[in-house]
PDB file of N, H, CA, C and O in Angstrom:
ATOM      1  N   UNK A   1      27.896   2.248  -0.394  1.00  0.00           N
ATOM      2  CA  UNK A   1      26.510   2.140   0.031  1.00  0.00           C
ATOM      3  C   UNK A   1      25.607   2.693  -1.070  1.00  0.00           C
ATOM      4  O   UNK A   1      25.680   3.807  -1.589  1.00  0.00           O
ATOM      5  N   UNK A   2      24.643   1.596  -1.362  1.00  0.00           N
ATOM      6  H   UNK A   2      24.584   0.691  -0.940  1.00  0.00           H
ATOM      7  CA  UNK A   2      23.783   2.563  -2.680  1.00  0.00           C
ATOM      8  C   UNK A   2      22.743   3.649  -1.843  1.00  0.00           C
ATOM      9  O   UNK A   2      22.400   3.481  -0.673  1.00  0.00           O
ATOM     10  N   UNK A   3      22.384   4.624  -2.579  1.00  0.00           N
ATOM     11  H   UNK A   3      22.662   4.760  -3.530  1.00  0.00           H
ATOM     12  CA  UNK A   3      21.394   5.670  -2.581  1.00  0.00           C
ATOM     13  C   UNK A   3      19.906   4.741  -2.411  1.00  0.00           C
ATOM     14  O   UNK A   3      19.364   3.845  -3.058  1.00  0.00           O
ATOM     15  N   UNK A   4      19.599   5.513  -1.154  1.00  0.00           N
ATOM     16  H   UNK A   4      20.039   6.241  -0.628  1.00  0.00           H
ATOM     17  CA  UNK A   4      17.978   5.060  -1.318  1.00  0.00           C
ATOM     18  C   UNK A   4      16.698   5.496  -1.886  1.00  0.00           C
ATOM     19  O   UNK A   4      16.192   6.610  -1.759  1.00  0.00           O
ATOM     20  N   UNK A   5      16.256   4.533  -2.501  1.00  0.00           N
ATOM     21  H   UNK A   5      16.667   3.627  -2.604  1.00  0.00           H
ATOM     22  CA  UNK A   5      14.731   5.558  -3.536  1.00  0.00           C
ATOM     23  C   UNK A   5      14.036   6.229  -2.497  1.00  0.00           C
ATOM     24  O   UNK A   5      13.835   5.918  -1.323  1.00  0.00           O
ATOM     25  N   UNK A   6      13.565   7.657  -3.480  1.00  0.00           N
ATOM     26  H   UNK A   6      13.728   7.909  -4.433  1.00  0.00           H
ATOM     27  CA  UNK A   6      12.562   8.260  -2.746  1.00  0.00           C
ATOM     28  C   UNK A   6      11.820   8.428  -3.286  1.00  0.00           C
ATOM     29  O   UNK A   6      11.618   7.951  -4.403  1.00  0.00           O
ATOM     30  N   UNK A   7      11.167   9.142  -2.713  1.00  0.00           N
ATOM     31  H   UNK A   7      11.331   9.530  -1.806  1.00  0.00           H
ATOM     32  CA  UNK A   7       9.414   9.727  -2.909  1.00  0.00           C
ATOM     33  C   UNK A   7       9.629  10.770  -3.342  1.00  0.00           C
ATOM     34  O   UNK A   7      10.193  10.831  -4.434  1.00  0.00           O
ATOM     35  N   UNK A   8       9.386  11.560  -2.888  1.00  0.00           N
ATOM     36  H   UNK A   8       8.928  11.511  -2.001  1.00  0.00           H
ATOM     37  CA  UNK A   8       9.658  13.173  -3.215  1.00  0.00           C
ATOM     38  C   UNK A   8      10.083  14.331  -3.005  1.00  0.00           C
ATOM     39  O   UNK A   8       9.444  14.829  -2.078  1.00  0.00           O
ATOM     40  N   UNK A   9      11.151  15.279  -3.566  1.00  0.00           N
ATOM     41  H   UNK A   9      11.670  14.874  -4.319  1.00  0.00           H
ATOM     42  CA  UNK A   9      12.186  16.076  -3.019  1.00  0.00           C
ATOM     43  C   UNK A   9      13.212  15.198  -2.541  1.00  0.00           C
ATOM     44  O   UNK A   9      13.917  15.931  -1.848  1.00  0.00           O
ATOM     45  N   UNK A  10      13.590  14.295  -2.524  1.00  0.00           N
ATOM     46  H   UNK A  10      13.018  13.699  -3.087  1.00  0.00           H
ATOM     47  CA  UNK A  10      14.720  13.600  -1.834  1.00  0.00           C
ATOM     48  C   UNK A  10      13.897  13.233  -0.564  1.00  0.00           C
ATOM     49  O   UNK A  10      14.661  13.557   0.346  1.00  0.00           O
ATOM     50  N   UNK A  11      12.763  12.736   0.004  1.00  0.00           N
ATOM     51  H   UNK A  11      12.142  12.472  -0.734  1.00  0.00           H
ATOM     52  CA  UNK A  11      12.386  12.924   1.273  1.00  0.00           C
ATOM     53  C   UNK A  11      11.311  11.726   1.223  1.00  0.00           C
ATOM     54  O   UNK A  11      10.251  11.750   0.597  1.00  0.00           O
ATOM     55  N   UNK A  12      11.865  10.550   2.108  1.00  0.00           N
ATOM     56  H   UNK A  12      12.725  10.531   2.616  1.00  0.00           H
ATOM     57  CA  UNK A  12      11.216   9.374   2.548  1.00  0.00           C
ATOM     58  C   UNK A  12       9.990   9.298   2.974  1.00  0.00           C
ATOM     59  O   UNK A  12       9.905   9.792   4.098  1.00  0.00           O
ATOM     60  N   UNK A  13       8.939   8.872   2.550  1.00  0.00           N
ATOM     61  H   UNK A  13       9.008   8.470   1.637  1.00  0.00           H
ATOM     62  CA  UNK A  13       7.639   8.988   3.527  1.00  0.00           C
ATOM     63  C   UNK A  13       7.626   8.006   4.347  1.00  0.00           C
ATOM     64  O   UNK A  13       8.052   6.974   3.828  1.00  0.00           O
ATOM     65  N   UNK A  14       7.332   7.909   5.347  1.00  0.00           N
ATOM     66  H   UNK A  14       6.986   8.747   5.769  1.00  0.00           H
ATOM     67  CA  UNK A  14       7.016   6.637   6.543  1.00  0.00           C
ATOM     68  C   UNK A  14       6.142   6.104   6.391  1.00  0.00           C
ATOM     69  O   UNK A  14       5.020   6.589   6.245  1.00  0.00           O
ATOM     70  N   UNK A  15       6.519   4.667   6.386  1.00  0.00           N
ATOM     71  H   UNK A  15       7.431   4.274   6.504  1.00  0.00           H
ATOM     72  CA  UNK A  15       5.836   3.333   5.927  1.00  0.00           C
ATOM     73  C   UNK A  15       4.700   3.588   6.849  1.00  0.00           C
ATOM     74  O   UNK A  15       4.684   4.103   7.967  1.00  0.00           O
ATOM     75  N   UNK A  16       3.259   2.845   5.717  1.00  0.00           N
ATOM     76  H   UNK A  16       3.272   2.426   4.808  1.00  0.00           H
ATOM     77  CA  UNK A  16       2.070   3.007   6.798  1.00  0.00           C
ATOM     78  C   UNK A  16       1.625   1.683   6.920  1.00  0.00           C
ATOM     79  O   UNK A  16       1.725   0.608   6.329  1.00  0.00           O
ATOM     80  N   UNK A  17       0.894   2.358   8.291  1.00  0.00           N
ATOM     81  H   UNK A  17       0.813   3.232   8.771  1.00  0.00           H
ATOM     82  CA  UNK A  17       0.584   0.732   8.715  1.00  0.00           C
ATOM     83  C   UNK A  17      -0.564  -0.017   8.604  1.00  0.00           C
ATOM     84  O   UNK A  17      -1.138   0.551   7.675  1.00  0.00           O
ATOM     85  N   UNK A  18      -1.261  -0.916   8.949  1.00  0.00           N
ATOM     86  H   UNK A  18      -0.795  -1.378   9.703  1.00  0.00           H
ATOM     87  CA  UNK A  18      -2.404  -1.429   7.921  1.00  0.00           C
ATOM     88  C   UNK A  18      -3.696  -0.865   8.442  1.00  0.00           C
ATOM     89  O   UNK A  18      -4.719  -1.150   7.820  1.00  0.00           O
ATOM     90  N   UNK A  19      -3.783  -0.033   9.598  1.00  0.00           N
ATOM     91  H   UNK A  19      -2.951   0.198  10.104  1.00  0.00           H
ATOM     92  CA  UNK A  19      -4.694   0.819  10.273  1.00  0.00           C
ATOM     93  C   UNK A  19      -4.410   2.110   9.584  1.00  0.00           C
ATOM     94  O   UNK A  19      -5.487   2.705   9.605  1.00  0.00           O
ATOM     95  N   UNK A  20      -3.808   2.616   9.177  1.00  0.00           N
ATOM     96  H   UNK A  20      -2.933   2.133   9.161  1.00  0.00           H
ATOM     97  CA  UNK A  20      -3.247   3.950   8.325  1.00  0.00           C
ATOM     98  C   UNK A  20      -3.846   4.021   7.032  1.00  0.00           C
ATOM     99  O   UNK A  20      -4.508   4.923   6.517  1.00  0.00           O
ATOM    100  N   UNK A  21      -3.312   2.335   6.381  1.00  0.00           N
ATOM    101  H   UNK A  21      -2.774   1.603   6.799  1.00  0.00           H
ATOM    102  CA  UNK A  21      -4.249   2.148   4.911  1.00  0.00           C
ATOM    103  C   UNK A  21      -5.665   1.961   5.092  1.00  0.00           C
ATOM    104  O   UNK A  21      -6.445   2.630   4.415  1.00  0.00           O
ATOM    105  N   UNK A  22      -6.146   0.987   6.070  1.00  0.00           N
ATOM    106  H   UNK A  22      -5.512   0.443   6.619  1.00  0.00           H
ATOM    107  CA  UNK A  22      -7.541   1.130   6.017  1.00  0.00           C
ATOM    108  C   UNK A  22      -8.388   2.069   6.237  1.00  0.00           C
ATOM    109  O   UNK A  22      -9.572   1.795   6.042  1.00  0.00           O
ATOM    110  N   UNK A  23      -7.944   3.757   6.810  1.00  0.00           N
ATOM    111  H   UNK A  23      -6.982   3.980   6.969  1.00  0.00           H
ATOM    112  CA  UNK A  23      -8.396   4.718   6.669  1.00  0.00           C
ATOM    113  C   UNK A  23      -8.258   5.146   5.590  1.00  0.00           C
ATOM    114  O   UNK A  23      -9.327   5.481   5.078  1.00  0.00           O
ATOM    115  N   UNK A  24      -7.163   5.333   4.828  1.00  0.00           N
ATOM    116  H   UNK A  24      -6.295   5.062   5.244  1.00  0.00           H
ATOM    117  CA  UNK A  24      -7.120   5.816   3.481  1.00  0.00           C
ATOM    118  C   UNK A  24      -8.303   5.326   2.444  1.00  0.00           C
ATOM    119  O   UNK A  24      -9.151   6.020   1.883  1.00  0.00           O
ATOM    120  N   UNK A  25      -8.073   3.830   2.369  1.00  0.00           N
ATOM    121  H   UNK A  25      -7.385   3.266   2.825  1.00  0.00           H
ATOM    122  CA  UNK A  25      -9.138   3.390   1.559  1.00  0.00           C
ATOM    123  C   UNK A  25     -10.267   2.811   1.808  1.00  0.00           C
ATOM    124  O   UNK A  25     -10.793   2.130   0.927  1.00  0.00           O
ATOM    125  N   UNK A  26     -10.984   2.998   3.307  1.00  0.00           N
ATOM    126  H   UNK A  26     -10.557   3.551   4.023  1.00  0.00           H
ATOM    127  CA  UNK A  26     -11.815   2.920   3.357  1.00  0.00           C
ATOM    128  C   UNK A  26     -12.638   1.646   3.367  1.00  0.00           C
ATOM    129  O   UNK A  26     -13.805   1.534   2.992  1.00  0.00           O
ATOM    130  N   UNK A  27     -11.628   0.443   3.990  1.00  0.00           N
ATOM    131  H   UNK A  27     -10.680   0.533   4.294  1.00  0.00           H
ATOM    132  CA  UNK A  27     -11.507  -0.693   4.166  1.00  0.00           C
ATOM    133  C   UNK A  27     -11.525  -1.283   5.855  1.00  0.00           C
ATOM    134  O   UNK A  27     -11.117  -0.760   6.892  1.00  0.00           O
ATOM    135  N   UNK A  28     -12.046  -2.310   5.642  1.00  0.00           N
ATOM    136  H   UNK A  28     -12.378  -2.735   4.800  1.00  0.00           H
ATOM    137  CA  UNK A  28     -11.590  -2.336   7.326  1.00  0.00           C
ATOM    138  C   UNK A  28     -10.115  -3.305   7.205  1.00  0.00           C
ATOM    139  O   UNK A  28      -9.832  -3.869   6.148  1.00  0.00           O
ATOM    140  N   UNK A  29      -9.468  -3.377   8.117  1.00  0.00           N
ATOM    141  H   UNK A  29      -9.697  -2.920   8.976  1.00  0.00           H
ATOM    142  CA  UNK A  29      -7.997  -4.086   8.669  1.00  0.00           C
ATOM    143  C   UNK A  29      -8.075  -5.431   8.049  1.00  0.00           C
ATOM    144  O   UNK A  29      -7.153  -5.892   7.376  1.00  0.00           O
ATOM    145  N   UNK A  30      -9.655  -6.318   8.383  1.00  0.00           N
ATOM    146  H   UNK A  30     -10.404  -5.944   8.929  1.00  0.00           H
ATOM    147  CA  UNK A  30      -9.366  -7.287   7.785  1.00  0.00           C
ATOM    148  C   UNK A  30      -9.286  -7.759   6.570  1.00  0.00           C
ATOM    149  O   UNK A  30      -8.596  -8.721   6.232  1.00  0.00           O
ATOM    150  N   UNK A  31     -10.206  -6.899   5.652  1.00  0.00           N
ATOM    151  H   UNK A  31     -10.767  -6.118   5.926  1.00  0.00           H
ATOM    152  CA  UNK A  31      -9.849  -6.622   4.157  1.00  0.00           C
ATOM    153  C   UNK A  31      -8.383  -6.904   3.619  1.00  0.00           C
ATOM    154  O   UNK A  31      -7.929  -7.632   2.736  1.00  0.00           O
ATOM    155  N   UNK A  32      -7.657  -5.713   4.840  1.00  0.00           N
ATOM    156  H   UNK A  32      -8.026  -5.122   5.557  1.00  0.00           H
ATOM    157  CA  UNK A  32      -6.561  -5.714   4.098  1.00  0.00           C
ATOM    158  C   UNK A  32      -5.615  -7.410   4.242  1.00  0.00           C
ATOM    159  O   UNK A  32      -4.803  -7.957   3.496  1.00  0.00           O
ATOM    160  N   UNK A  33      -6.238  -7.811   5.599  1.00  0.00           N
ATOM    161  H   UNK A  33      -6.898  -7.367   6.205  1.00  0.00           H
ATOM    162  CA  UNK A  33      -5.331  -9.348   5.625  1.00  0.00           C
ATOM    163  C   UNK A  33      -5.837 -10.193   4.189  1.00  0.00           C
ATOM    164  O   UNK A  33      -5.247 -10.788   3.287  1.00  0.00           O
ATOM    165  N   UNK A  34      -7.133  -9.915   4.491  1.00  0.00           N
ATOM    166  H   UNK A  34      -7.611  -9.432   5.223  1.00  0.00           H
ATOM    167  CA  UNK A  34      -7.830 -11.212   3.464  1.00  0.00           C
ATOM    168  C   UNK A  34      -6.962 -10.692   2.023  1.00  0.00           C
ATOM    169  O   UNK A  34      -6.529 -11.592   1.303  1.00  0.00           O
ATOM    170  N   UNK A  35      -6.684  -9.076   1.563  1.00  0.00           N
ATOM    171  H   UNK A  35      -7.035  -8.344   2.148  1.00  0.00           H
ATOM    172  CA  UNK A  35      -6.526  -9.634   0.200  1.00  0.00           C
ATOM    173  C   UNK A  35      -5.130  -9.873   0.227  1.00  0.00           C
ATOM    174  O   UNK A  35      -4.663 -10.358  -0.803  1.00  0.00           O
ATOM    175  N   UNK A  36      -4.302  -9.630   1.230  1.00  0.00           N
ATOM    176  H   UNK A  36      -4.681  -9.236   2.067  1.00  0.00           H
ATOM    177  CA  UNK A  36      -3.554 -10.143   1.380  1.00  0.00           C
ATOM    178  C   UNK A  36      -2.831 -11.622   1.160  1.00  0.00           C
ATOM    179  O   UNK A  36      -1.780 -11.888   0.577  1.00  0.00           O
ATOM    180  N   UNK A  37      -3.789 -12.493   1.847  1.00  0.00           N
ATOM    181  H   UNK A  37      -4.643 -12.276   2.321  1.00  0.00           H
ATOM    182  CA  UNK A  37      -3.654 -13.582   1.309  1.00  0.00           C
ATOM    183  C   UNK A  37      -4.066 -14.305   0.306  1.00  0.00           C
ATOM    184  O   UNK A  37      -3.672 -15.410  -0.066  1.00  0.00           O
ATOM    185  N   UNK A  38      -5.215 -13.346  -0.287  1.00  0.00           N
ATOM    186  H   UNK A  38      -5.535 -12.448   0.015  1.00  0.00           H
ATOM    187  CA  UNK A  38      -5.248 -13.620  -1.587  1.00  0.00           C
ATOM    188  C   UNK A  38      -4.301 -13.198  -2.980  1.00  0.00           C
ATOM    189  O   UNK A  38      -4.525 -13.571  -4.132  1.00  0.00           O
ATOM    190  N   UNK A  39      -3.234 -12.351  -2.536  1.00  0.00           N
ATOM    191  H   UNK A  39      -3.052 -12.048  -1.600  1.00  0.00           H
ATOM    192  CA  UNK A  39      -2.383 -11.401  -3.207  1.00  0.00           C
ATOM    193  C   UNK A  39      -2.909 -11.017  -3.902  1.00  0.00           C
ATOM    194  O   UNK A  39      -2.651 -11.371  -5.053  1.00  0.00           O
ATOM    195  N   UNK A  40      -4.158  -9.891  -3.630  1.00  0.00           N
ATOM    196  H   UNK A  40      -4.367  -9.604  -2.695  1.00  0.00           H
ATOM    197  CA  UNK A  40      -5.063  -9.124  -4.550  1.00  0.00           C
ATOM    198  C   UNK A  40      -4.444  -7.584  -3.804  1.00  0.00           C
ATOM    199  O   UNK A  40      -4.967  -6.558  -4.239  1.00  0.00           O
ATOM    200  N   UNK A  41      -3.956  -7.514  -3.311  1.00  0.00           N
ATOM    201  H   UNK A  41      -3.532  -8.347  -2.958  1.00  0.00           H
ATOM    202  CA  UNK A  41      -4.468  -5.510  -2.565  1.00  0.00           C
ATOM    203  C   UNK A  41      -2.950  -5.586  -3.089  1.00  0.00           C
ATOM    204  O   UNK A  41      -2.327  -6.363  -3.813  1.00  0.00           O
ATOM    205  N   UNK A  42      -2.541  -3.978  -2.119  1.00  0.00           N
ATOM    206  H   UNK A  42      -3.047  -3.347  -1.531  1.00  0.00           H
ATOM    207  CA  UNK A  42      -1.436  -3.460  -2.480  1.00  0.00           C
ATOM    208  C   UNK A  42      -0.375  -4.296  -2.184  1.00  0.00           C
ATOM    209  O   UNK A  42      -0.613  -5.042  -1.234  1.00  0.00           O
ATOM    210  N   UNK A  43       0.580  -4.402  -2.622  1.00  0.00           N
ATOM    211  H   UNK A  43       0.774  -3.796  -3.394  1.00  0.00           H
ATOM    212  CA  UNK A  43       2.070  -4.884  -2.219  1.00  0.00           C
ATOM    213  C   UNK A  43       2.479  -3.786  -0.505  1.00  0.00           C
ATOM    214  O   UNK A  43       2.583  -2.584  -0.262  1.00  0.00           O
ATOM    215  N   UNK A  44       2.640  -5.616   0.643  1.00  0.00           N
ATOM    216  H   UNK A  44       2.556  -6.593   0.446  1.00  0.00           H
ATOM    217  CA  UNK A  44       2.550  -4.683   1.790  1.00  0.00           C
ATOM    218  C   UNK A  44       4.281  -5.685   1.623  1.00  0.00           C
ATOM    219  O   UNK A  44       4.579  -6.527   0.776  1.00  0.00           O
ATOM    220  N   UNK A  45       5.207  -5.087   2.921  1.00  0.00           N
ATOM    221  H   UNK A  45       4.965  -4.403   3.609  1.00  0.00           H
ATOM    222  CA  UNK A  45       6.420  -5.657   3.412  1.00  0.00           C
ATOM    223  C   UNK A  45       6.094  -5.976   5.172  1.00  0.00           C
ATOM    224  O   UNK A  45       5.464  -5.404   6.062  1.00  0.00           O
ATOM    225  N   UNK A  46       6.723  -6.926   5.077  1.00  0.00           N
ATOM    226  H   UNK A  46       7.234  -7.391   4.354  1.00  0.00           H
ATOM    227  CA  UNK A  46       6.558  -7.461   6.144  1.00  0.00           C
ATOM    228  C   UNK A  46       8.717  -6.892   7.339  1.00  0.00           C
ATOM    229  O   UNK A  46       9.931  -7.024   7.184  1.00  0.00           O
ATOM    230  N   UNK A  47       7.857  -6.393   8.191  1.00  0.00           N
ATOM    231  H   UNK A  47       6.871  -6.286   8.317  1.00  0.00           H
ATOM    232  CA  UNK A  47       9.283  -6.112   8.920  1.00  0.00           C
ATOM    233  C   UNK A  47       9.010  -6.410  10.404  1.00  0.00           C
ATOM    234  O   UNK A  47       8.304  -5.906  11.279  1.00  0.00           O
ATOM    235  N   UNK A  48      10.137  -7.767  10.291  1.00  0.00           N
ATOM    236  H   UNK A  48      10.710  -8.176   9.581  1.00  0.00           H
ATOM    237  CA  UNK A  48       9.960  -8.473  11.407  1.00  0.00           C
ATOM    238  C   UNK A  48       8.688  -8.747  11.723  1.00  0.00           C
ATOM    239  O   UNK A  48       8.019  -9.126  10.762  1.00  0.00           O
ATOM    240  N   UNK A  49       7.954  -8.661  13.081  1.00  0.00           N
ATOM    241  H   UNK A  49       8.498  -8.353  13.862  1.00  0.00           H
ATOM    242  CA  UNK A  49       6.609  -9.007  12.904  1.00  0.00           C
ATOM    243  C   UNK A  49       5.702  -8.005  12.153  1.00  0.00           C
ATOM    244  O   UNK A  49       4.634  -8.394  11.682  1.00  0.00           O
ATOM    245  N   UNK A  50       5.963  -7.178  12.076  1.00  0.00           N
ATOM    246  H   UNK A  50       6.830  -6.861  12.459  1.00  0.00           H
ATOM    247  CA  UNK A  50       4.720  -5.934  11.307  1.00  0.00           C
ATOM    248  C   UNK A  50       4.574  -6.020  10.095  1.00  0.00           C
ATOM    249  O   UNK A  50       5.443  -6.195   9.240  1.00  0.00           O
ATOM    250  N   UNK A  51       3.416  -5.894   9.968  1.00  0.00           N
ATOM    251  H   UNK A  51       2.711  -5.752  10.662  1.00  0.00           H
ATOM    252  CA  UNK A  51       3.467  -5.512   7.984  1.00  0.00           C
ATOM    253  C   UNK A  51       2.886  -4.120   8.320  1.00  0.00           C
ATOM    254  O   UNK A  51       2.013  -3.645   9.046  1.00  0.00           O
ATOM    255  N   UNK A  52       4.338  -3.469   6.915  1.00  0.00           N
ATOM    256  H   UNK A  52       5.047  -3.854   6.326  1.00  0.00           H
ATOM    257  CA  UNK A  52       4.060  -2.463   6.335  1.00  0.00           C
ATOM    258  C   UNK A  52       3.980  -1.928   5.313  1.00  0.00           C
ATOM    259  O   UNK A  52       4.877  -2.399   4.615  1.00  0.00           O
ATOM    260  N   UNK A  53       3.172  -0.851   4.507  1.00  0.00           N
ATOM    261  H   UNK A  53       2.443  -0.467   5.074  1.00  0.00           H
ATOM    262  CA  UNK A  53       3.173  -0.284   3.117  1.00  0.00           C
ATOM    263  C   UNK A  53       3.733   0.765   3.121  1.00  0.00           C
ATOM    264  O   UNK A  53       3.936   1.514   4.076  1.00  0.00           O
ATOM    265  N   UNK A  54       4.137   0.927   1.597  1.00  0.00           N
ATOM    266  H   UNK A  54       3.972   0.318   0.821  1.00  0.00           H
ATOM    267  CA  UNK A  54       5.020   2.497   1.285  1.00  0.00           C
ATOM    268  C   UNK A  54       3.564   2.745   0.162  1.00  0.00           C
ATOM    269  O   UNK A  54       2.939   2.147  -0.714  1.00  0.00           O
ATOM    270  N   UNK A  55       3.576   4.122   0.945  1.00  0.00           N
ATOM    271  H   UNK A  55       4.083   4.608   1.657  1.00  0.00           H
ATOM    272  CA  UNK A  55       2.421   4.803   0.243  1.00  0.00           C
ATOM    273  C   UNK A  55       2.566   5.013  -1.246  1.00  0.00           C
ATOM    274  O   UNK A  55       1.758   5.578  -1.984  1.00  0.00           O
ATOM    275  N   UNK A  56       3.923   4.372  -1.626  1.00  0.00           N
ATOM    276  H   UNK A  56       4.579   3.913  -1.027  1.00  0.00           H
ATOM    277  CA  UNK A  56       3.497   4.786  -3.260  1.00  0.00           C
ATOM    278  C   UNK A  56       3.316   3.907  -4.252  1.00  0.00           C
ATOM    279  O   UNK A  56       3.269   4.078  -5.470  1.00  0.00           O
ATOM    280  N   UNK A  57       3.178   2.511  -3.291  1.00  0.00           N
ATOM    281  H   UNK A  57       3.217   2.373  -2.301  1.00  0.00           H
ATOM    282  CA  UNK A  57       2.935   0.935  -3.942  1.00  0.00           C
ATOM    283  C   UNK A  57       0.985   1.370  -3.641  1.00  0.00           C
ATOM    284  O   UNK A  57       0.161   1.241  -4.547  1.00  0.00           O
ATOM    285  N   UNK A  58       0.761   1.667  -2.789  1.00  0.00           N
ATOM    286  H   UNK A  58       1.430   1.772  -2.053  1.00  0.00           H
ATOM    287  CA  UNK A  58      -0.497   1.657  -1.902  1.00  0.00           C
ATOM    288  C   UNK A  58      -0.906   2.560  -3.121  1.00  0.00           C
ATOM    289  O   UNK A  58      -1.677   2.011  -3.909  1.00  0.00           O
ATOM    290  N   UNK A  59      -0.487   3.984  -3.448  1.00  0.00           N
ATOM    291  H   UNK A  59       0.139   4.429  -2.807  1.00  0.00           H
ATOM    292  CA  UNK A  59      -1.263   4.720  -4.729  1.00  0.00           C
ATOM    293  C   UNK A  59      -1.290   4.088  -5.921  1.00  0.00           C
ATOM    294  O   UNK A  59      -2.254   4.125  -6.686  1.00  0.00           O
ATOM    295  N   UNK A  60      -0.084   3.398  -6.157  1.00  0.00           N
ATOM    296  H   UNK A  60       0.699   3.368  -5.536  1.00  0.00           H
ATOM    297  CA  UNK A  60      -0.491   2.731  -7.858  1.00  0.00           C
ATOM    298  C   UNK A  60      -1.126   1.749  -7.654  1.00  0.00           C
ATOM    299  O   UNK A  60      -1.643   1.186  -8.619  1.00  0.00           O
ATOM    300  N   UNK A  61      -1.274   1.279  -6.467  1.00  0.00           N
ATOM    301  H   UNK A  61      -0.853   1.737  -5.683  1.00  0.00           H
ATOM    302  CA  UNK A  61      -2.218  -0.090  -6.506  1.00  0.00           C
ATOM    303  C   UNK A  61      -3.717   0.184  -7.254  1.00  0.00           C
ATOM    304  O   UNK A  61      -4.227  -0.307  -8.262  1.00  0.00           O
ATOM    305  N   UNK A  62      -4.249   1.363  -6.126  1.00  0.00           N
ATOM    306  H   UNK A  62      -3.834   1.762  -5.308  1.00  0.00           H
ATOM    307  CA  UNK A  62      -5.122   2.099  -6.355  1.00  0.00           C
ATOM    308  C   UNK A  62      -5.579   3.329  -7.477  1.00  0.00           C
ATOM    309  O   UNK A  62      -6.481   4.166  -7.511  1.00  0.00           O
ATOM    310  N   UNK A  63      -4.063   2.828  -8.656  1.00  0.00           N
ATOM    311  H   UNK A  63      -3.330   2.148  -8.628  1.00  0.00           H
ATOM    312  CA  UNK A  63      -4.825   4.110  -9.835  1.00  0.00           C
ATOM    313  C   UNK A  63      -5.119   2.344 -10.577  1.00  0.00           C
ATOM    314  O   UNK A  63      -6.148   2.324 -11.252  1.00  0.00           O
ATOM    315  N   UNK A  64      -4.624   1.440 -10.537  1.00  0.00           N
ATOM    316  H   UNK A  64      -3.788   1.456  -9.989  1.00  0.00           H
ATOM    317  CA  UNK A  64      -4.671  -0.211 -11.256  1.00  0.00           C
ATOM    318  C   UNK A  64      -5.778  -0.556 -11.149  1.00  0.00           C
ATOM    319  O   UNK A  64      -6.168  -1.457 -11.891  1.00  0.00           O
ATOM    320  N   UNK A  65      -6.764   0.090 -10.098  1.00  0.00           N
ATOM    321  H   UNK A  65      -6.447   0.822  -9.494  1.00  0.00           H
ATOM    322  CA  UNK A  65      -7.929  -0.302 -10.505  1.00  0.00           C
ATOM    323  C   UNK A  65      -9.008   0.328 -10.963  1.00  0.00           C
ATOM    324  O   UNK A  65     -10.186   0.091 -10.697  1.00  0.00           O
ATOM    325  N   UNK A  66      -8.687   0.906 -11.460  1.00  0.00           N
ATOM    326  H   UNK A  66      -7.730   1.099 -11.676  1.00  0.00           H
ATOM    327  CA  UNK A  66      -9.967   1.195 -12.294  1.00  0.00           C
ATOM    328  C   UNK A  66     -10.596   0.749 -13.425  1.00  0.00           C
ATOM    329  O   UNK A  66     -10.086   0.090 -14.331  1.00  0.00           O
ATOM    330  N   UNK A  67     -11.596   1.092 -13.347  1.00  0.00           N
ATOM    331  H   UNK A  67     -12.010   1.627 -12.611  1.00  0.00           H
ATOM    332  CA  UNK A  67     -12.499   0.324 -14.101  1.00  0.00           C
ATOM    333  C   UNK A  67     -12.970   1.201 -15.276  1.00  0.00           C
ATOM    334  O   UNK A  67     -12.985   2.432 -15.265  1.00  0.00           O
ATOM    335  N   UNK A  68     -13.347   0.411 -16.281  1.00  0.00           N
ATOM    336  H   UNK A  68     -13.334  -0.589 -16.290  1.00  0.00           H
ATOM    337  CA  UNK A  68     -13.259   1.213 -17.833  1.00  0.00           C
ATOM    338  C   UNK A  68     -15.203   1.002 -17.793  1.00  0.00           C
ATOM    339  O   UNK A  68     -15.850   0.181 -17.143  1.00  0.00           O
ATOM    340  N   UNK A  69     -15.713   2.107 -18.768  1.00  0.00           N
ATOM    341  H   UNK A  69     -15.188   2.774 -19.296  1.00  0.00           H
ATOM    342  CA  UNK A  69     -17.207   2.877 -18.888  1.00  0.00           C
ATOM    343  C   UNK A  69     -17.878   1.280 -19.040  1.00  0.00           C
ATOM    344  O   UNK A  69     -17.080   0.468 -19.510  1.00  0.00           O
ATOM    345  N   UNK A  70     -18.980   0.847 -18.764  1.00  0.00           N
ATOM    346  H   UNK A  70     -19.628   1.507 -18.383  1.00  0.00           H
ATOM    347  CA  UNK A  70     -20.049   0.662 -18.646  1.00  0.00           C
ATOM    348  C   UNK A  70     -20.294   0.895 -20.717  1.00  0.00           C
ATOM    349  O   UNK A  70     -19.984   1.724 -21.572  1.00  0.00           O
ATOM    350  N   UNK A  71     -20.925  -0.251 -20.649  1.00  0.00           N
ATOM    351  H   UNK A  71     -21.177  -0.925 -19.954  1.00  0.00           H
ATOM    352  CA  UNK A  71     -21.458  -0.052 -22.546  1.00  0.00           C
ATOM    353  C   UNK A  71     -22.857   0.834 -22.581  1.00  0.00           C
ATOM    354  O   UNK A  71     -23.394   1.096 -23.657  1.00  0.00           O
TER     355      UNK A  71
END
């Protein structure tokens, strides 16, 4: 059986759900469908019917965008 990746200390964080992310970032739910289907937002997984994110696709999504100074 292979070893499963973690997060940190050896210790899994629980997948969040798209009401979980849209508090984080400050989005509403449907944001997150729309960029979804635009495959613009974070990388979500889909399990069985739910989609869910691992908070550490959801953080690098969110260091990827930033934006460089203004001239």
């Amino acid at each position: 059986m292979q070893k499963a990746k973690n997060d940190v200390a050896g210790v899994r964080r629980a997948l969040a759900t798209p009401v979980e992310v849209s508090e984080y970032l400050g989005v509403p739910v449907a944001t997150l469908y729309q960029w979804r289907h635009r495959g613009i937002g974070p990388k979500v997984h889909k399990l069985g019917r739910h989609l869910r994110y691992r908070w550490t696709e959801v953080e690098a999504w969110v260091d990827r965008q930033e934006v460089g100074e203004a001239a």
